[in-house]
N, CA, C and O atoms as a Tinker XYZ file with bonds, in Angstrom:
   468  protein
     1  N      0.846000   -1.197000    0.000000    73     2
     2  CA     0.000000    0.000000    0.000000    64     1     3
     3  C      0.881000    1.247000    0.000000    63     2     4     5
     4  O      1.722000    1.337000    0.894000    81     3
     5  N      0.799000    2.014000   -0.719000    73     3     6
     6  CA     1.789000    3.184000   -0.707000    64     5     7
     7  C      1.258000    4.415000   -0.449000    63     6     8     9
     8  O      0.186000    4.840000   -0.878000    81     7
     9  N      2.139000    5.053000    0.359000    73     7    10
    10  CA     1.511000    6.228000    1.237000    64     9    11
    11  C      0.658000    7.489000    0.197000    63    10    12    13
    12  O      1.138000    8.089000   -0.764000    81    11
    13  N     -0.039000    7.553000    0.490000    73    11    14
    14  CA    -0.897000    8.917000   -0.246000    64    13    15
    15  C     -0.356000    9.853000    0.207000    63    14    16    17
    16  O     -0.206000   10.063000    1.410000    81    15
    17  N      0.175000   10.851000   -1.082000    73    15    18
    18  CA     0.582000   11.838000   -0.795000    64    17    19
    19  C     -0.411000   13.190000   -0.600000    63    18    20    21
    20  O     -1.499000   13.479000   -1.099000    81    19
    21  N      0.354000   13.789000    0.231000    73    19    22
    22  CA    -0.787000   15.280000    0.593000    64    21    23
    23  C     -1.415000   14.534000    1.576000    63    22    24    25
    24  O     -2.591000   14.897000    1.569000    81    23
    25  N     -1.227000   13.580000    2.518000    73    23    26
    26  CA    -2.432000   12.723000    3.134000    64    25    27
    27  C     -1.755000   12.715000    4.810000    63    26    28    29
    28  O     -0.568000   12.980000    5.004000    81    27
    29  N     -2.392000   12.486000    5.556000    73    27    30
    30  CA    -1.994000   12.365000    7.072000    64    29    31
    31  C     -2.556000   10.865000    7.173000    63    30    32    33
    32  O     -3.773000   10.755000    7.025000    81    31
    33  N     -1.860000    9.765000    7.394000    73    31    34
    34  CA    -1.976000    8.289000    7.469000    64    33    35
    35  C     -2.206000    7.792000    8.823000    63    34    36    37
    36  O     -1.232000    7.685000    9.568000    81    35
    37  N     -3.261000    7.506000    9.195000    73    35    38
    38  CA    -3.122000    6.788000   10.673000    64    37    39
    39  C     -2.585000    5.714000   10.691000    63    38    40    41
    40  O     -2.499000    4.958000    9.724000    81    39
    41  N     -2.183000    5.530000   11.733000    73    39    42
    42  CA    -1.366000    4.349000   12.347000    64    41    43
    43  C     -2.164000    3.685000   13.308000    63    42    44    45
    44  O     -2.411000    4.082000   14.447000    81    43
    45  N     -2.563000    2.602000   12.742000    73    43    46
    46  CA    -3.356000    1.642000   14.165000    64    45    47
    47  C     -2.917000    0.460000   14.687000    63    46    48    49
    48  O     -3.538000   -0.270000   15.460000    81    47
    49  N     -1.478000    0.248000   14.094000    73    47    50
    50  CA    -1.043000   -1.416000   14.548000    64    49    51
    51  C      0.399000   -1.043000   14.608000    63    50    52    53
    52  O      0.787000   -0.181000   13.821000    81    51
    53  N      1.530000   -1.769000   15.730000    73    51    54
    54  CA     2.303000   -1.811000   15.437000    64    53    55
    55  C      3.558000   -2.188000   14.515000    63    54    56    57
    56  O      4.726000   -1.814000   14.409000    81    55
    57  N      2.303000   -3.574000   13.603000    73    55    58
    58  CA     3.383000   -3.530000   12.654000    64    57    59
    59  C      3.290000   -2.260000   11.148000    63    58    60    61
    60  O      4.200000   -1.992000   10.363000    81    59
    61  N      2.190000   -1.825000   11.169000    73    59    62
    62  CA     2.179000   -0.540000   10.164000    64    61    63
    63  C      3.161000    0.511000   10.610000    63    62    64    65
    64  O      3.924000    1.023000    9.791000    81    63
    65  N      3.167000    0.835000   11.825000    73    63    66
    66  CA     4.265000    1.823000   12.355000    64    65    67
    67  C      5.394000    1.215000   11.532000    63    66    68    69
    68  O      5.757000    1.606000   10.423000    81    67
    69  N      5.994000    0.004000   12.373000    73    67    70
    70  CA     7.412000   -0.025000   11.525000    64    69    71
    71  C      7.505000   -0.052000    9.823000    63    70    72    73
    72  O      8.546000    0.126000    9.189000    81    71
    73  N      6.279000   -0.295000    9.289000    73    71    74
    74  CA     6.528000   -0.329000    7.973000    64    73    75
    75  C      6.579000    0.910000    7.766000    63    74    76    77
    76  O      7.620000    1.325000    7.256000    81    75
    77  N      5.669000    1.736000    8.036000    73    75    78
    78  CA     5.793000    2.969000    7.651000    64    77    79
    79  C      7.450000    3.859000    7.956000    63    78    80    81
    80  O      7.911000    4.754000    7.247000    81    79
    81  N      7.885000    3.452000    8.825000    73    79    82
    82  CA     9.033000    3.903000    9.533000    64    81    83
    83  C     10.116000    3.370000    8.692000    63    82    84    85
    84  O     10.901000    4.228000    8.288000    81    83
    85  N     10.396000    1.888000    8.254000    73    83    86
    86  CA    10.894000    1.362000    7.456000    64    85    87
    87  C     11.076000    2.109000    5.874000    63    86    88    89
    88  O     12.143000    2.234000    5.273000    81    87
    89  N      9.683000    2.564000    5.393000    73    87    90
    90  CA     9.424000    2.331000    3.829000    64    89    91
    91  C      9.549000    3.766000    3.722000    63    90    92    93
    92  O      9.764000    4.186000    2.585000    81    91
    93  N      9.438000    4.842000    4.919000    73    91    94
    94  CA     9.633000    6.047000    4.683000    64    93    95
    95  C     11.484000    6.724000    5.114000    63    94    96    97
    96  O     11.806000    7.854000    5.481000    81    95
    97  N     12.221000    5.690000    4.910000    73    95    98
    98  CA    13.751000    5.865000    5.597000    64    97    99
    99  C     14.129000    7.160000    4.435000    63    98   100   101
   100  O     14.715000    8.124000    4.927000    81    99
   101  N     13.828000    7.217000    2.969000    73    99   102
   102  CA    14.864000    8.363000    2.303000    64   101   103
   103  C     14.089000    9.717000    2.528000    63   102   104   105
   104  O     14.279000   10.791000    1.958000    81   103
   105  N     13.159000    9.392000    3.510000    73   103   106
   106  CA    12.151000   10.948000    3.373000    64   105   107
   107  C     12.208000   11.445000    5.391000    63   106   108   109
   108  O     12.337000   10.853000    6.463000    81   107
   109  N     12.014000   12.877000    4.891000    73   107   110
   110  CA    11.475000   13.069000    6.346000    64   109   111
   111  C      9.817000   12.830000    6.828000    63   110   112   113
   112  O      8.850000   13.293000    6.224000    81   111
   113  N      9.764000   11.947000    8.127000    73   111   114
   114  CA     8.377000   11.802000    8.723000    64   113   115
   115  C      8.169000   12.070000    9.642000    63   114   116   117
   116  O      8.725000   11.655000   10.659000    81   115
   117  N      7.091000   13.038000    9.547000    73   115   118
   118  CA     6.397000   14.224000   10.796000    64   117   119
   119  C      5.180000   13.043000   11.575000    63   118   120   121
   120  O      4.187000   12.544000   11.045000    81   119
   121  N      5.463000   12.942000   12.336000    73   119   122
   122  CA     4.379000   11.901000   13.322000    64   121   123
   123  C      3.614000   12.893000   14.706000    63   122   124   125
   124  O      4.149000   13.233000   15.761000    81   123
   125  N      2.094000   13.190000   14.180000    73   123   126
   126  CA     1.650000   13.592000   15.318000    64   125   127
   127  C      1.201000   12.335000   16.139000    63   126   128   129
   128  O      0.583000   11.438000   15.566000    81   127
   129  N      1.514000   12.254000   17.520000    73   127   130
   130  CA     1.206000   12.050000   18.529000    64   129   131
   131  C      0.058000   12.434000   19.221000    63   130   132   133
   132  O      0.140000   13.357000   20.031000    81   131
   133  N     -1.293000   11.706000   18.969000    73   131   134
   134  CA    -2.418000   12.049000   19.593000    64   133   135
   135  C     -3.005000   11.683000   20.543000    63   134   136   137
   136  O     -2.361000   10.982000   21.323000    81   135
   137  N     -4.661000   12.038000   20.930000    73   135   138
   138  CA    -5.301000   11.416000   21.754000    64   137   139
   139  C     -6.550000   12.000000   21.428000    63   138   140   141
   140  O     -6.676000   13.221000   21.334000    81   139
   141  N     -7.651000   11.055000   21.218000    73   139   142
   142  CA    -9.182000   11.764000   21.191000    64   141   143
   143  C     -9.615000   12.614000   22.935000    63   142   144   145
   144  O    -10.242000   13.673000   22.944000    81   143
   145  N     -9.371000   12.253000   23.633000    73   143   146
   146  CA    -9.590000   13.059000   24.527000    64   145   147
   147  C     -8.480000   14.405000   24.704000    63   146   148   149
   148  O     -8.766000   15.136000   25.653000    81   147
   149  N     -7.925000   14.588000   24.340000    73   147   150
   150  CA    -7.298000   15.808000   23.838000    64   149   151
   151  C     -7.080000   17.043000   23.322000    63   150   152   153
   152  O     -6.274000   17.069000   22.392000    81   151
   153  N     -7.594000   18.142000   23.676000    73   151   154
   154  CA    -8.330000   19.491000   23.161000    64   153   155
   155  C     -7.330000   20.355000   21.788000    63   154   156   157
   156  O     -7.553000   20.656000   20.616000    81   155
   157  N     -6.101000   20.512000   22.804000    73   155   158
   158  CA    -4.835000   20.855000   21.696000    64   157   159
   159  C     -5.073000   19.798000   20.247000    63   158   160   161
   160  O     -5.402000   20.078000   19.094000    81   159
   161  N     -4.819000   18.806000   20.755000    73   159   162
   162  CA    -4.875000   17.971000   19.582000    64   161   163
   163  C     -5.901000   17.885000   18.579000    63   162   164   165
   164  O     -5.744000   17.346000   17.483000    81   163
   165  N     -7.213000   18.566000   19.084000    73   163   166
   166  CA    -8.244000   18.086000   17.961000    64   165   167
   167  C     -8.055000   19.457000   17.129000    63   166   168   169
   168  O     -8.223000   19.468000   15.910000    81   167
   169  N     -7.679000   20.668000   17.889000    73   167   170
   170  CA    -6.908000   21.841000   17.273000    64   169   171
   171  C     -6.347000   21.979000   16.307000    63   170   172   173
   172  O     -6.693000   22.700000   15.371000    81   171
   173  N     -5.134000   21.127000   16.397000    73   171   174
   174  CA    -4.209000   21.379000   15.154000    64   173   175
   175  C     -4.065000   20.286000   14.477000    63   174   176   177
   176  O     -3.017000   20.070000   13.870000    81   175
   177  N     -5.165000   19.361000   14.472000    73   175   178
   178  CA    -5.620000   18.223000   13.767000    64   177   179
   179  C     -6.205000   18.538000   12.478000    63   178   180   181
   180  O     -6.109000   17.584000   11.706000    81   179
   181  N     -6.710000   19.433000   12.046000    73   179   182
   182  CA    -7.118000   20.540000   10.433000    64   181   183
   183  C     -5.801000   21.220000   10.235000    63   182   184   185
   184  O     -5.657000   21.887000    9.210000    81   183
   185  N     -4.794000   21.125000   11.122000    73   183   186
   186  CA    -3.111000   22.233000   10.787000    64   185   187
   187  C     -2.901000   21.841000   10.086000    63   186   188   189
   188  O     -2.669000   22.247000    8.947000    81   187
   189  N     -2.912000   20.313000   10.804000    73   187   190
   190  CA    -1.509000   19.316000   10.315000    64   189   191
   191  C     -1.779000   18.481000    8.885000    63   190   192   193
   192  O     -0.996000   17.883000    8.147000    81   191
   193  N     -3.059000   18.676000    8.823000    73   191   194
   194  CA    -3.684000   17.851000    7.330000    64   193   195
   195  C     -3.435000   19.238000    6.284000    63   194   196   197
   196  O     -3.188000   19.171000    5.080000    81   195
   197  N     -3.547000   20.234000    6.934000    73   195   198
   198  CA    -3.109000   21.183000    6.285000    64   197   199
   199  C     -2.004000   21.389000    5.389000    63   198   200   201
   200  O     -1.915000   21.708000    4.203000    81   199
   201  N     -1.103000   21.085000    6.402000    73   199   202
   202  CA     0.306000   21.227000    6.258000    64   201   203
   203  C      0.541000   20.106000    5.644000    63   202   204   205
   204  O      1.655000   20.236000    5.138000    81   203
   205  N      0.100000   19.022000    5.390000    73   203   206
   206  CA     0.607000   17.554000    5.077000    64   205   207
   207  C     -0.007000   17.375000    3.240000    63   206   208   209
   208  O      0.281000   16.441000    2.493000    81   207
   209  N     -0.971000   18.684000    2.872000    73   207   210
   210  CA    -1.433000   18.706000    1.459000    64   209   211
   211  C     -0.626000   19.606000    0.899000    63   210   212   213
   212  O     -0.752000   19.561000   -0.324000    81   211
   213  N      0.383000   20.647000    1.356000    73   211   214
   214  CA     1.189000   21.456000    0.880000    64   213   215
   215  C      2.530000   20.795000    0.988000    63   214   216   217
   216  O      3.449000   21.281000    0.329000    81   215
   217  N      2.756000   19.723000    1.757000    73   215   218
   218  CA     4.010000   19.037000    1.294000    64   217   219
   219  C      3.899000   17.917000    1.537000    63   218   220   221
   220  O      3.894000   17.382000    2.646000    81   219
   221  N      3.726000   17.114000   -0.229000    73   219   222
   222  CA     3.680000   16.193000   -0.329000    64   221   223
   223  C      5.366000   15.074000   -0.628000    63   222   224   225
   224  O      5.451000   13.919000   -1.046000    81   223
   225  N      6.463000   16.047000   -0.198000    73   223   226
   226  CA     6.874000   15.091000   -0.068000    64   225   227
   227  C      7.557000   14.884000    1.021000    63   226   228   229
   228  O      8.717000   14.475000    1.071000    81   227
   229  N      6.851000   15.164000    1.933000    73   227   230
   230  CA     6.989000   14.353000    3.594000    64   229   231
   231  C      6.074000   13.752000    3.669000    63   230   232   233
   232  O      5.142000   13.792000    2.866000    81   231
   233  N      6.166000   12.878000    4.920000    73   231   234
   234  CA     5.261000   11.791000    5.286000    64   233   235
   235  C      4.716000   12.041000    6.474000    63   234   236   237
   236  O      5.511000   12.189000    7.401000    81   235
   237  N      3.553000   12.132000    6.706000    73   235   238
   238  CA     2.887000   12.317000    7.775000    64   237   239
   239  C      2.033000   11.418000    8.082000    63   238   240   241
   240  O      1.072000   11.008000    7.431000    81   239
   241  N      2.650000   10.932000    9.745000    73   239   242
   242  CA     1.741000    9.751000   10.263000    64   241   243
   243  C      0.816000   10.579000   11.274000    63   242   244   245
   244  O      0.975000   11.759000   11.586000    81   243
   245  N     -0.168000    9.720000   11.712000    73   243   246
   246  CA    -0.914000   10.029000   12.981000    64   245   247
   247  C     -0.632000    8.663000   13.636000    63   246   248   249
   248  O     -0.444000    7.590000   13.062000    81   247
   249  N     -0.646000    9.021000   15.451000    73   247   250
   250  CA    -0.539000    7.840000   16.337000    64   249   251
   251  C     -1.267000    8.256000   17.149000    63   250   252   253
   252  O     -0.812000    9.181000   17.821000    81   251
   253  N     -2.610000    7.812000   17.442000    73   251   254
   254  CA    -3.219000    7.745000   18.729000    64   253   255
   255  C     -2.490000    6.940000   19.937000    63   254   256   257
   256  O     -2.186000    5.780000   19.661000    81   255
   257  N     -2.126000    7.469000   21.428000    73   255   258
   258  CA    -1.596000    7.054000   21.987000    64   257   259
   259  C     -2.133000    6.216000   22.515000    63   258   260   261
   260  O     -1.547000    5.142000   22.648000    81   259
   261  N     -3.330000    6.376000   22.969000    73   259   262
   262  CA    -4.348000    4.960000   23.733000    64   261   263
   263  C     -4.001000    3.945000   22.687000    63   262   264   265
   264  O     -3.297000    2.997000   23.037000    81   263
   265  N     -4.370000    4.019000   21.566000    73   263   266
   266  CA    -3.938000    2.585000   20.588000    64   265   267
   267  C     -2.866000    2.366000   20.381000    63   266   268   269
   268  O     -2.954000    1.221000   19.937000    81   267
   269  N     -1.556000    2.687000   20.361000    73   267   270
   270  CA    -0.884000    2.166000   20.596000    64   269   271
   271  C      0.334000    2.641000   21.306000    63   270   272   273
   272  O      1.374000    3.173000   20.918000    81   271
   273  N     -0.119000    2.284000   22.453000    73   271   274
   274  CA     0.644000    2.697000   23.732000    64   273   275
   275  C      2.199000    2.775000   23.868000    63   274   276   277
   276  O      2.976000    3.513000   24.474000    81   275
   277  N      2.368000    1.193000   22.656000    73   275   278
   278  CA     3.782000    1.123000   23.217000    64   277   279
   279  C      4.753000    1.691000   22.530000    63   278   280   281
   280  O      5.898000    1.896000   22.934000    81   279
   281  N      4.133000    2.054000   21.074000    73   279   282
   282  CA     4.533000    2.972000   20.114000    64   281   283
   283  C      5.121000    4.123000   20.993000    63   282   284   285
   284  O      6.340000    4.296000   20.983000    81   283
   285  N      4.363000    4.865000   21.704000    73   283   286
   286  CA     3.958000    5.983000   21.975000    64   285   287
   287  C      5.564000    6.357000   23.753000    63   286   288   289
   288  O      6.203000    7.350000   24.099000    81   287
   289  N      5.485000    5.016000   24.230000    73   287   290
   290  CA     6.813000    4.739000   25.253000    64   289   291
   291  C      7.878000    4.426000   24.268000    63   290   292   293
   292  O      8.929000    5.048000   24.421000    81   291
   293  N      7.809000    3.589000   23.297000    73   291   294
   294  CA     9.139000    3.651000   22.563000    64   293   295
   295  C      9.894000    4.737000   22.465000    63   294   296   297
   296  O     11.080000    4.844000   22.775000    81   295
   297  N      8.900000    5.861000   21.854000    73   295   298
   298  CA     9.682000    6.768000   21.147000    64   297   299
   299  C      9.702000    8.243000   22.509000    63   298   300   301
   300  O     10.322000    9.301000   22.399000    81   299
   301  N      8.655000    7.726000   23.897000    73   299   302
   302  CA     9.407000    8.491000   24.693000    64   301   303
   303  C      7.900000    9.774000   24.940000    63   302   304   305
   304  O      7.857000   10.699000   25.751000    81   303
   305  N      7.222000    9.510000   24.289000    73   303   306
   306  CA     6.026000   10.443000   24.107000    64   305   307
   307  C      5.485000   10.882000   25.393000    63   306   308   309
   308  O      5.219000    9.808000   25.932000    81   307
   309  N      5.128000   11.903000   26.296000    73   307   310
   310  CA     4.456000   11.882000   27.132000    64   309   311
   311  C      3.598000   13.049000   27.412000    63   310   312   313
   312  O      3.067000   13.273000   28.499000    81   311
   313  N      3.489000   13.868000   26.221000    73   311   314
   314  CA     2.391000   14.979000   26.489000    64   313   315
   315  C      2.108000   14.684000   24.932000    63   314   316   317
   316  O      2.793000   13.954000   24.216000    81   315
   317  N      0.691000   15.570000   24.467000    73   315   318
   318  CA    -0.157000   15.589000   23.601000    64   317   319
   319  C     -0.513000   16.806000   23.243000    63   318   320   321
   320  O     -0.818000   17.546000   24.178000    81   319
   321  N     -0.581000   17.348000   21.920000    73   319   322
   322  CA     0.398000   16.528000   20.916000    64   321   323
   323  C      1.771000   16.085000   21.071000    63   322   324   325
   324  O      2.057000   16.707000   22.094000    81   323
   325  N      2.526000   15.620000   20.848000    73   323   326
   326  CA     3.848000   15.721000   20.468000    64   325   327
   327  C      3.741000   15.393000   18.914000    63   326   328   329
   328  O      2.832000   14.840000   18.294000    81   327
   329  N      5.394000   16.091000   18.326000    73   327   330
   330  CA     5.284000   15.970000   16.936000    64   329   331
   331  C      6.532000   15.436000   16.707000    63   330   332   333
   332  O      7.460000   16.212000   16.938000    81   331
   333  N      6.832000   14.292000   16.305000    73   331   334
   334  CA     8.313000   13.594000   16.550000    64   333   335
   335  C      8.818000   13.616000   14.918000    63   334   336   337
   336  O      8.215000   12.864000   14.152000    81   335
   337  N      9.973000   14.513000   14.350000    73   335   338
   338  CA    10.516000   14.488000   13.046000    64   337   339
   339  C     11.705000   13.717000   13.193000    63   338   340   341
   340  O     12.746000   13.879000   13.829000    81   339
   341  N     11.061000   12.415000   12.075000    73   339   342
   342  CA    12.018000   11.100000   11.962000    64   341   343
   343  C     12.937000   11.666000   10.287000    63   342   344   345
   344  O     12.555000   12.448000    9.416000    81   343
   345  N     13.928000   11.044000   10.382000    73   343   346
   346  CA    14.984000   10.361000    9.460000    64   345   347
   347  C     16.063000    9.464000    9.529000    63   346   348   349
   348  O     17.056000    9.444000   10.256000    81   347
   349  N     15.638000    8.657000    8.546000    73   347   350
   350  CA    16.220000    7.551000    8.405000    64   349   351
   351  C     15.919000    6.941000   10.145000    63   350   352   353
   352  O     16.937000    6.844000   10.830000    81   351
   353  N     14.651000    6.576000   10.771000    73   351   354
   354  CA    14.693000    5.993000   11.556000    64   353   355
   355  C     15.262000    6.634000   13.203000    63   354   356   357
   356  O     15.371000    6.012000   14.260000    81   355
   357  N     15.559000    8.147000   12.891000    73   355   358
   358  CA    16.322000    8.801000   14.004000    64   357   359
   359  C     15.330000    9.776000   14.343000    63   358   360   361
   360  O     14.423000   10.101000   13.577000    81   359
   361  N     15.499000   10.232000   15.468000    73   359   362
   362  CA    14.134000   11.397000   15.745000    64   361   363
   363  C     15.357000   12.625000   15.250000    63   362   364   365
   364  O     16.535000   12.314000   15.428000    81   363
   365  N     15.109000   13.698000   14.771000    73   363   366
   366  CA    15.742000   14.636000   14.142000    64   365   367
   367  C     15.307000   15.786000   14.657000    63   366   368   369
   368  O     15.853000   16.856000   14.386000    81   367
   369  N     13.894000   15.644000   15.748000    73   367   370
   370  CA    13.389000   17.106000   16.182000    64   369   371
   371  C     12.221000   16.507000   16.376000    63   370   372   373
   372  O     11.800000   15.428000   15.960000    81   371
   373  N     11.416000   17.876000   17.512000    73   371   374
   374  CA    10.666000   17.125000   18.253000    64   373   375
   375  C      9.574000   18.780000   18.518000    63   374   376   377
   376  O     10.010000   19.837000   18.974000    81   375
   377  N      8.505000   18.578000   18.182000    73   375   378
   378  CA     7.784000   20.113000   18.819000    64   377   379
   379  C      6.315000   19.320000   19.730000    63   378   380   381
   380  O      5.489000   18.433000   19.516000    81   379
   381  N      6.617000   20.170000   20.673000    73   379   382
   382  CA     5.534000   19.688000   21.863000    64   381   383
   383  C      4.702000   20.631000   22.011000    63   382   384   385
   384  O      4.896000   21.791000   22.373000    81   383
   385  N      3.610000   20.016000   21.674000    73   383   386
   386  CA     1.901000   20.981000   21.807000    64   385   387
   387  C      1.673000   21.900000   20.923000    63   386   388   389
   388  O      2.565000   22.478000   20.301000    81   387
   389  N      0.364000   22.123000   20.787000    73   387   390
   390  CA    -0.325000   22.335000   19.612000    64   389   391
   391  C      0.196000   24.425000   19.145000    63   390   392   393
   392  O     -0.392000   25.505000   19.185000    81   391
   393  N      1.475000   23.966000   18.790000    73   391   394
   394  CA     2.093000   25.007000   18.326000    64   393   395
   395  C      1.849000   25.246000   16.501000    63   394   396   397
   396  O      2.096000   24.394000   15.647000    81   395
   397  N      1.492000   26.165000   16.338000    73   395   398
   398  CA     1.412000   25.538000   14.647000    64   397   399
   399  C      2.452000   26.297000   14.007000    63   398   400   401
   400  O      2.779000   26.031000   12.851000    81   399
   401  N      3.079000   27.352000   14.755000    73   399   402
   402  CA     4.315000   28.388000   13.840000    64   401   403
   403  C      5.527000   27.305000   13.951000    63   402   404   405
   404  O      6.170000   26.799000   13.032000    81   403
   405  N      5.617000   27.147000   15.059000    73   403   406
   406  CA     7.011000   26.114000   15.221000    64   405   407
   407  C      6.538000   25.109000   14.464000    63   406   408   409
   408  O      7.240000   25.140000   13.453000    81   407
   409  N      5.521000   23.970000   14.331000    73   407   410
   410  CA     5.404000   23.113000   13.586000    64   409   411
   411  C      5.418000   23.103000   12.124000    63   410   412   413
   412  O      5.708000   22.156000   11.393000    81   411
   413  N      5.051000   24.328000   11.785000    73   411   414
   414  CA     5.263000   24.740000   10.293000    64   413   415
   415  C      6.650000   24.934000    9.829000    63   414   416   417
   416  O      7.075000   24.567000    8.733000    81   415
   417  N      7.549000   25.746000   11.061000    73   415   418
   418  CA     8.731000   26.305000   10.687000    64   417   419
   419  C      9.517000   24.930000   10.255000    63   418   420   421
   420  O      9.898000   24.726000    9.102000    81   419
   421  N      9.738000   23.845000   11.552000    73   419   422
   422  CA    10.059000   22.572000   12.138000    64   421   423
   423  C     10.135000   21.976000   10.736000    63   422   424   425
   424  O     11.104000   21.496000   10.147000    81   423
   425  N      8.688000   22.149000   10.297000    73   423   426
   426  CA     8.538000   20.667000    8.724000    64   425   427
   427  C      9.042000   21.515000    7.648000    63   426   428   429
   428  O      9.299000   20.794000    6.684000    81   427
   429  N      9.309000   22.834000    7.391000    73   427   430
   430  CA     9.995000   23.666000    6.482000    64   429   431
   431  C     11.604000   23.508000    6.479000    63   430   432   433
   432  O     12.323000   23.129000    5.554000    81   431
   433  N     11.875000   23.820000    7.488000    73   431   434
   434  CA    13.720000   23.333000    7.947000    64   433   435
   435  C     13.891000   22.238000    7.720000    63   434   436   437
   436  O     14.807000   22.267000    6.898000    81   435
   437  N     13.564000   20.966000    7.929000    73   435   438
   438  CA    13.759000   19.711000    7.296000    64   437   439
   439  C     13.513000   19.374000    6.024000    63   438   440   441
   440  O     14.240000   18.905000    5.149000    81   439
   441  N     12.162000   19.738000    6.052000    73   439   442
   442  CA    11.778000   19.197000    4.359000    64   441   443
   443  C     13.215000   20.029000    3.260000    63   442   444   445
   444  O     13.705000   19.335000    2.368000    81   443
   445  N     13.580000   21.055000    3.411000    73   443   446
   446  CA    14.700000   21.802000    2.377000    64   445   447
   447  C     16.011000   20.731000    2.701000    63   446   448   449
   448  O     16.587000   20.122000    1.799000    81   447
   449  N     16.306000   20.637000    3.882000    73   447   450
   450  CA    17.338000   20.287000    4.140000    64   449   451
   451  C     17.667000   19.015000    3.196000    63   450   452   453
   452  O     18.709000   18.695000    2.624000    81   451
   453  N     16.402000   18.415000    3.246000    73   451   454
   454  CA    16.596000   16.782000    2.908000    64   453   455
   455  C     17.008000   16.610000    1.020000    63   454   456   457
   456  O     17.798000   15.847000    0.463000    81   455
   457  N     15.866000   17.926000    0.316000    73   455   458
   458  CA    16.195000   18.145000   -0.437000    64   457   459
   459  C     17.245000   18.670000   -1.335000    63   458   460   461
   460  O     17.250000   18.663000   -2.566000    81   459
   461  N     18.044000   19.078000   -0.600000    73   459   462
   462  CA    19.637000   19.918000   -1.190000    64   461   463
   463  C     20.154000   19.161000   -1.668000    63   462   464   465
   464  O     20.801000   19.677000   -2.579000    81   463
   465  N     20.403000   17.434000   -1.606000    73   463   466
   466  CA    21.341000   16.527000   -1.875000    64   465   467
   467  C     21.508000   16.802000   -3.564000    63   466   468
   468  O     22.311000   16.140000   -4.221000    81   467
């Protein structure tokens, strides 16, 4: 299944995480960190789909933390939102709570970077 671009992809199983994590290694991936009981989060939940149709070539996951919890301790998560920017499998940057200037700036500074090669 290949990621839709312009698209914010939920994540509901742990083995989709690693694929996704896996299959997205030459790109940068912006992972919000959610929760339906979560106010910030349902906030910048229209940002981030926002932001995820103007650059399509990052990858943007969603992780509800109740579903998968352990996802969510792996990578260290403990407030909501968190926004964890992966490459190649490394966290590369990290913006906590429903900030949308820093989160915009955050996926702008990477996304160029990745592209210069």
């Amino acid at each position: 299944m290949a990621a839709e671009e312009g698209q914010v992809i939920g994540v509901h199983s742990v083995e989709a995480w690693k694929e996704h994590i896996e299959k997205g290694n030459q790109k940068l991936i912006v992972v919000d960190f959610t929760a339906t009981w979560c106010g910030p989060c349902r906030f910048i939940a229209p940002i981030f789909a926002e932001i995820a149709k103007k650059t399509p070539e990052v990858i943007f996951l969603k992780v509800d933390v109740d579903e998968l919890k352990t996802v969510a301790e792996d990578w260290g998560v403990e407030a909501m939102p968190t926004f964890l920017f992966l490459k190649e499998g490394k966290v590369v940057d990290k913006v906590v709570g429903a900030k949308k200037e820093e989160l915009q700036l955050t996926i702008v500074k990477h996304s160029t970077a990745s592209s210069s090669s």
